[in-house]
C-alpha positions as CSV (number, residue, x, y, z in Angstrom):
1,X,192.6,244.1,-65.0
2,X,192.7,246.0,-61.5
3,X,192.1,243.9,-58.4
4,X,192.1,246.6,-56.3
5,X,188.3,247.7,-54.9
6,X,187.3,251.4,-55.6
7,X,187.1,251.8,-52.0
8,X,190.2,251.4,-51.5
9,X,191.6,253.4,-54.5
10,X,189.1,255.9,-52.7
11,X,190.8,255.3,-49.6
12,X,194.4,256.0,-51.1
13,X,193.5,259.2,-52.4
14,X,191.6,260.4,-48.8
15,X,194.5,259.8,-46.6
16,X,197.3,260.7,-49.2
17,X,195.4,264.1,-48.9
18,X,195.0,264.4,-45.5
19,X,198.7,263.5,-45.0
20,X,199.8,266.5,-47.7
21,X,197.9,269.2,-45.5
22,X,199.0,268.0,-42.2
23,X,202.9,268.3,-43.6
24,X,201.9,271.5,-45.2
25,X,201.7,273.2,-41.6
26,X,205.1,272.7,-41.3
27,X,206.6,272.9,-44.7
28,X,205.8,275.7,-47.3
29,X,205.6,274.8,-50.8
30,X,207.0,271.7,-51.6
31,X,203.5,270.0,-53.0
32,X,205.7,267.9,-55.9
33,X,208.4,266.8,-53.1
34,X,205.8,266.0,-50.6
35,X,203.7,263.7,-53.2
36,X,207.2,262.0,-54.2
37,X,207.7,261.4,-50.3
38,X,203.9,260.3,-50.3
39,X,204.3,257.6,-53.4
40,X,208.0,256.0,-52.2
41,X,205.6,255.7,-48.5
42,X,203.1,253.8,-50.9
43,X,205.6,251.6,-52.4
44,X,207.6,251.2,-49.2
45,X,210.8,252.3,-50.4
46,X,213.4,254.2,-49.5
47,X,214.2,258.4,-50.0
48,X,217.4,259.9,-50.9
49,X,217.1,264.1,-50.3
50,X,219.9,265.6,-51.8
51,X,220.8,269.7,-51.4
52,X,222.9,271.9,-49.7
53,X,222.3,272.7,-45.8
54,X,219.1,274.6,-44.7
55,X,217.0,273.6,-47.3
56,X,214.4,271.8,-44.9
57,X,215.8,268.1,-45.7
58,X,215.2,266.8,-42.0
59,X,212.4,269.1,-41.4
60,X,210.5,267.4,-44.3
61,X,211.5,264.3,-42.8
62,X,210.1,264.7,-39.3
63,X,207.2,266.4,-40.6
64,X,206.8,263.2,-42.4
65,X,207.3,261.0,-39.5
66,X,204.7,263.4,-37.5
67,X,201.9,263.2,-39.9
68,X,201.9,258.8,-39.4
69,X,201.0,256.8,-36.6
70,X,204.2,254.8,-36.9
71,X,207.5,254.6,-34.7
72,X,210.7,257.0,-35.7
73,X,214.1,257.3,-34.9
74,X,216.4,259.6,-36.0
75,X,220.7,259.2,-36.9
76,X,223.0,261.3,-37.6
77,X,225.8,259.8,-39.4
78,X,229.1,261.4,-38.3
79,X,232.5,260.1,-39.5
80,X,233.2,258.5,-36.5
81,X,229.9,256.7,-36.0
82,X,230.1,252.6,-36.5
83,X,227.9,250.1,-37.8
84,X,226.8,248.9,-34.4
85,X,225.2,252.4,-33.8
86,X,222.9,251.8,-36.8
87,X,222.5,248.0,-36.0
88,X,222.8,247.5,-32.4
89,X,224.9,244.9,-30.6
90,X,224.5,242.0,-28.5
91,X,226.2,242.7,-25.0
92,X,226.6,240.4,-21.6
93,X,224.4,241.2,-18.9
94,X,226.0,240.4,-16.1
95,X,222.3,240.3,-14.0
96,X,220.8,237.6,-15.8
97,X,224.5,236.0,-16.8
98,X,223.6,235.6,-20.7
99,X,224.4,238.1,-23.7
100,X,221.4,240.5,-24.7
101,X,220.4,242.0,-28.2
102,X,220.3,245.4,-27.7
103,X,218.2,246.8,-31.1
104,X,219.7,250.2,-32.7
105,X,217.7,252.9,-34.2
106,X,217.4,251.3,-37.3
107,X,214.4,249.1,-35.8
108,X,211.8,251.6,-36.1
109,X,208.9,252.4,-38.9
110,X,210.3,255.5,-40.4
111,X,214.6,255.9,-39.8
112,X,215.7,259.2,-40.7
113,X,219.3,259.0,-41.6
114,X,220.5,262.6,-41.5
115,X,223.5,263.3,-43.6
116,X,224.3,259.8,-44.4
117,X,227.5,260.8,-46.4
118,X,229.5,262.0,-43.8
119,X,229.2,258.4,-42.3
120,X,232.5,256.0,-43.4
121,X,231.7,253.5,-46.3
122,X,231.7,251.1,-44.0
123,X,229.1,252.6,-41.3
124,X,227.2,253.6,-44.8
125,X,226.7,249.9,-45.6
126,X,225.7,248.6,-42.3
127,X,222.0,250.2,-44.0
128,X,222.2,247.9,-46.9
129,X,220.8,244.7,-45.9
130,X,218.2,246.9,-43.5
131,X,217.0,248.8,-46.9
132,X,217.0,245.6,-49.2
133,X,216.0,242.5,-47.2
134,X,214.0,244.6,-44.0
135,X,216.0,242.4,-41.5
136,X,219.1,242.7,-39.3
137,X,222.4,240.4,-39.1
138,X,223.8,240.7,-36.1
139,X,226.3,237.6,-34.3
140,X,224.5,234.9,-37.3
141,X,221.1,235.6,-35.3
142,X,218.8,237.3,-38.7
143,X,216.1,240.1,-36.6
144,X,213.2,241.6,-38.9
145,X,212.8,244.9,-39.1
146,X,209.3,246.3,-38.3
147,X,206.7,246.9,-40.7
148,X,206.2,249.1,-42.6
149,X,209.6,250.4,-42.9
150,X,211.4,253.0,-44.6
151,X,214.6,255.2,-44.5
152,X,214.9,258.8,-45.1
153,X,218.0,259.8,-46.1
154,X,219.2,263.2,-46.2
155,X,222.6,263.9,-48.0
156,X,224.8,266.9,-48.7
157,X,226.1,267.4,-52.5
158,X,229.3,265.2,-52.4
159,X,231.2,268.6,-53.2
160,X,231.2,269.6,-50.0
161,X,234.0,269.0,-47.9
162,X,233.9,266.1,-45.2
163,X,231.5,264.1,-46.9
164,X,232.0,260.2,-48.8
165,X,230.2,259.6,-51.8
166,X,227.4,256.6,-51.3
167,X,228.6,253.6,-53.5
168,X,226.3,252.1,-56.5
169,X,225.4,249.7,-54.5
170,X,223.7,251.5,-51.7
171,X,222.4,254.3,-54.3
172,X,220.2,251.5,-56.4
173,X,218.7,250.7,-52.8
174,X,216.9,253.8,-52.8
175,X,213.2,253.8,-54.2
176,X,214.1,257.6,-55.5
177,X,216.4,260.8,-55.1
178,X,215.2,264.1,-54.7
179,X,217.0,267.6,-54.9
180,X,214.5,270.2,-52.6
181,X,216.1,273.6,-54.3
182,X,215.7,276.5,-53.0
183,X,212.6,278.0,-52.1
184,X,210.6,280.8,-54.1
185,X,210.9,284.8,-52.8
186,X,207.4,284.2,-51.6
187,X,207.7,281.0,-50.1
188,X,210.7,281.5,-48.0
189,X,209.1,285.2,-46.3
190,X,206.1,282.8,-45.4
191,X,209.1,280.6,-44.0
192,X,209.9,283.8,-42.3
193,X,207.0,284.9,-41.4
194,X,205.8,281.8,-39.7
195,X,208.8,281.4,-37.8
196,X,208.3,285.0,-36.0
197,X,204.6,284.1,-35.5
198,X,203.9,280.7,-34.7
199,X,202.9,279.3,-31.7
200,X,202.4,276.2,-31.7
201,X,205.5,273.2,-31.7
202,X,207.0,271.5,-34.9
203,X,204.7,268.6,-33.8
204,X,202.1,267.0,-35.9
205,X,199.1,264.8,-35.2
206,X,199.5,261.4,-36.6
207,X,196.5,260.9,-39.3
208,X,196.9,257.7,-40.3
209,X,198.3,254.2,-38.0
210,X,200.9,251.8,-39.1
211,X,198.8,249.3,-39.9
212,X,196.6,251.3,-42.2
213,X,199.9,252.1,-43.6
214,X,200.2,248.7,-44.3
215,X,197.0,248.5,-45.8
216,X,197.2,251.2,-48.1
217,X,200.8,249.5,-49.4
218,X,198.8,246.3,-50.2
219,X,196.1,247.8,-52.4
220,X,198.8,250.1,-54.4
221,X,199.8,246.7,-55.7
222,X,196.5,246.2,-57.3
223,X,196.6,249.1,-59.3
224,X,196.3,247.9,-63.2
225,X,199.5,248.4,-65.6
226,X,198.1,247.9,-69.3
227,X,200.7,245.7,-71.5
228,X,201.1,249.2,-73.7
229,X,202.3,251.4,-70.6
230,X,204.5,248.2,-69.6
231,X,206.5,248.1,-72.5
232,X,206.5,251.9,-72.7
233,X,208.2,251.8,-69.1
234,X,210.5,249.2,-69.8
235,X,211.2,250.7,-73.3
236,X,212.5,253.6,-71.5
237,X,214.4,252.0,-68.6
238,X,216.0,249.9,-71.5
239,X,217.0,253.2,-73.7
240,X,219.2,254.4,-70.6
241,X,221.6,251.5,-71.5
242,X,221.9,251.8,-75.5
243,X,222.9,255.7,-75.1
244,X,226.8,256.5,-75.8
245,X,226.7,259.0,-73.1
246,X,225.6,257.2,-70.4
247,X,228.5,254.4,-69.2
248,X,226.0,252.3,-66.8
249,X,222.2,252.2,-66.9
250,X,219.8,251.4,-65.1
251,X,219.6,247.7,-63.8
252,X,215.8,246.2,-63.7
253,X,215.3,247.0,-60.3
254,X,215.0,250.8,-62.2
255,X,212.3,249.4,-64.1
256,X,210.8,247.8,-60.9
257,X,210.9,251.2,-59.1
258,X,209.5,252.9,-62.2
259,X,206.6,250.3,-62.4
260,X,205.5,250.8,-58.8
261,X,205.9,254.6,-58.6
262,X,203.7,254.9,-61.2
263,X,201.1,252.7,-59.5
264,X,201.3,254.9,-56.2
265,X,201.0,257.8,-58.2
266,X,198.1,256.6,-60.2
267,X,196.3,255.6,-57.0
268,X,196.7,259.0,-55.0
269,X,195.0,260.5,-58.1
270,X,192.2,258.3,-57.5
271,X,192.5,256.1,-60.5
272,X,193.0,251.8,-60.4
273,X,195.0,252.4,-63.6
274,X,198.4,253.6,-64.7
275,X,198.4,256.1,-67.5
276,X,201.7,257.3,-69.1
277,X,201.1,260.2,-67.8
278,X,202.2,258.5,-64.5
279,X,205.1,256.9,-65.7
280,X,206.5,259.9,-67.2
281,X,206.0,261.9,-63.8
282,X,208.3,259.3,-62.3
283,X,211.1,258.6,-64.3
284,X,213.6,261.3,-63.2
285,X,213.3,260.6,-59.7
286,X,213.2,256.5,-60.2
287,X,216.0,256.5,-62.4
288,X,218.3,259.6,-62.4
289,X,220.6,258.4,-59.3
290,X,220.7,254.5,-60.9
291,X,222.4,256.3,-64.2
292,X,226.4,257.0,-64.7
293,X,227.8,259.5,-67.1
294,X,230.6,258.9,-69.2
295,X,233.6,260.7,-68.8
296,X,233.2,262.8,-71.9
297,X,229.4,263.6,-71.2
298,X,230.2,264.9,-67.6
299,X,232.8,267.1,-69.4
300,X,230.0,268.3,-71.7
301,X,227.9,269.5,-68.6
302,X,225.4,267.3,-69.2
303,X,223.2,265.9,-66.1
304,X,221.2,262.6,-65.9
305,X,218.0,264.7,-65.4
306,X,218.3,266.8,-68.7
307,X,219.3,263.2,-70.5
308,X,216.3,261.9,-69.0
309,X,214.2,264.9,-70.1
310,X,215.4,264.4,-73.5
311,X,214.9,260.6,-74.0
312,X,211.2,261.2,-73.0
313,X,210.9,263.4,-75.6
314,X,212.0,260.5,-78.1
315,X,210.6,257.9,-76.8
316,X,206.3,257.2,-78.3
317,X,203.9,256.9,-75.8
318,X,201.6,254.6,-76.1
319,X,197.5,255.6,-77.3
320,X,195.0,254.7,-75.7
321,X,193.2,251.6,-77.5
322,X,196.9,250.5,-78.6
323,X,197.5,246.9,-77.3
C-alpha cells in the first residue's frame, strides 16, 4: 500500500508542472527530455546528456538550475583540469597559521559538469565518490555534500576527437542517459525566432526552494509498487543478462534506478501507484548506458535502445488484478 498522502502526490504533480513551463521559456520542445530531467530531480540522481555540440545540452541544464531555489555551479572539464578543481583542496593560511579547506564547485545543489569527457580519467573520477556516497575525501577529513544534490553531465559522442570515454564505473553512477537529437523544422525557427526577438535574459525565477525539493524527494518514495509490476521490472532488468548479444547487463543498481524512475514518473502524473505503463516509459533511459554489446552485435549495427525496444516487446506485462 501507498504511504504517501494525496496531498502530497497533489503536490508532486503542481510543482513538476510549474517547473516544466518555467524551463519551457527557455527551451523549445523538449517536453519528454524535460520530464526525464524532472523524475532523475525526484529521485535525486544523477543526468548523463549525450549529443553532438549545439544541441542545447547546457542550456537545458541552466534552465534547470534557474527554475529551483537551490545553489549551482557550473565546470567545464578540460583535459588539463585536475581533481582538486572539482574537489577543492586544503591550503595554509599564513594569516591565521593553520591549513584551510577550501570547497570546489562540486559543493553546490545542482553541479553542471559540462563536457565531462574531455576531462582525464583521472579528473573524471574525482566525481565518483561525490555522485555515489554525496560526500567529499579530501586529506582523510570525509565533507558532505549539500542536500539535495545532483550532477548534470553533458557529454560529446565519444567519436569526436579530444574526448575520453567515461569508465563503467562512473557510467552506472548515473540515474539515466539521455541523447537531446536534433530539433524539429518548426521547433528550431521558433529557436530562431526567439533569439532575434527576445528581450528578456536567459534567467529564470526559481519556483520551488531546496527544501521543498527535499520534500518532494521524500514523498516520491511512498509511491506504491504492486508485487506484479515488481517482478515485471526486475524480470526485465534480469532479461538484459540472459541475452547472447549483450556481453554485460545490467547490475541491480539498474533495477534500483528502474524501480524509482518509475515512482517519480508515476507521481508527476498524479497517481500514488506505479503502473507498467511507468516502468516501460523508463527503461531505455534507466538501463541503456548500464548495458554492453558484444563484439559481434556492435558489428551487426545493433544499439542497446533498439535491444531494449525489442525485449519489451517480449517480455508480459502484468494485468491488473494479477498478484
Amino acid at each position: 500500500m501507498s504511504i504517501v498522502p494525496a496531498t502530497a502526490i497533489a503536490e508532486i504533480h503542481r510543482i513538476t508542472t510549474a517547473i516544466r513551463n518555467q524551463i519551457g521559456q527557455i527551451i523549445v520542445g523538449k517536453e519528454a527530455i524535460i520530464d526525464l530531467l524532472l523524475a532523475a530531480l525526484l529521485c535525486e540522481g544523477h543526468v548523463l546528456l549525450e549529443d553532438v555540440p549545439g544541441t542545447g545540452k547546457t542550456t537545458l541544464a541552466r534552465a534547470l538550475a534557474g527554475a529551483l531555489g537551490c545553489t549551482f555551479q557550473r565546470i567545464q572539464f578540460t583535459p588539463d583540469l585536475l581533481p582538486s578543481d572539482v574537489t577543492g583542496l586544503s591550503f595554509f593560511n599564513q594569516k591565521i597559521g593553520e591549513f584551510q579547506f577550501r570547497p570546489g564547485p562540486i559543493f553546490a545543489q545542482i553541479v553542471l559538469t559540462d563536457e565531462i569527457n574531455r576531462a582525464t580519467p583521472r579528473t573524471q573520477s574525482a566525481l565518483l565518490e561525490a555522485m555515489q556516497e554525496r560526500t567529499v575525501s579530501i586529506d582523510g577529513e570525509t565533507r558532505p555534500l549539500p542536500r539535495p544534490f545532483m550532477v548534470i553531465a553533458t557529454q560529446n559522442p565519444i567519436e569526436l576527437e579530444g574526448t575520453f570515454p567515461l569508465p563503467e564505473a562512473q557510467l552506472d553512477r548515473f540515474l539515466i542517459k539521455v541523447t537531446m537529437g536534433y530539433p524539429s523544422a518548426a521547433e528550431e525557427e521558433e529557436i530562431v525566432q526567439r533569439s532575434l526577438t527576445a528581450t528578456t535574459g536567459s534567467t529564470l525565477s526559481p519556483v520551488v526552494s531546496a527544501s521543498e525539493v527535499r520534500a518532494l524527494q521524500t514523498a516520491v518514495r511512498g509511491v506504491a509498487i504492486s508485487p506484479p509490476v515488481r517482478r515485471y521490472l526486475v524480470t526485465i532488468t534480469r532479461a538484459t543478462r540472459e541475452r547472447p548479444d549483450i556481453e554485460l547487463g545490467a547490475s541491480p543498481r539498474g533495477s534500483l534506478a528502474l524501480a524509482h524512475l518509475a515512482q517519480a514518473h508515476a507521481a508527476m502524473a498524479g497517481r500514488s501507484f506505479v503502473l507498467p505503463d511507468d516502468v516501460k516509459a523508463m527503461v531505455i533511459p534507466a538501463l541503456n548506458h548500464r548495458l554492453i554489446l558484444t563484439a559481434e552485435a556492435r558489428l551487426r549495427g545493433q544499439t542497446t535502445t533498439g535491444i531494449l525496444q525489442q525485449m519489451l516487446t517480449q517480455i508480459p506485462v502484468p494485468v491488473e488484478g494479477e498478484e
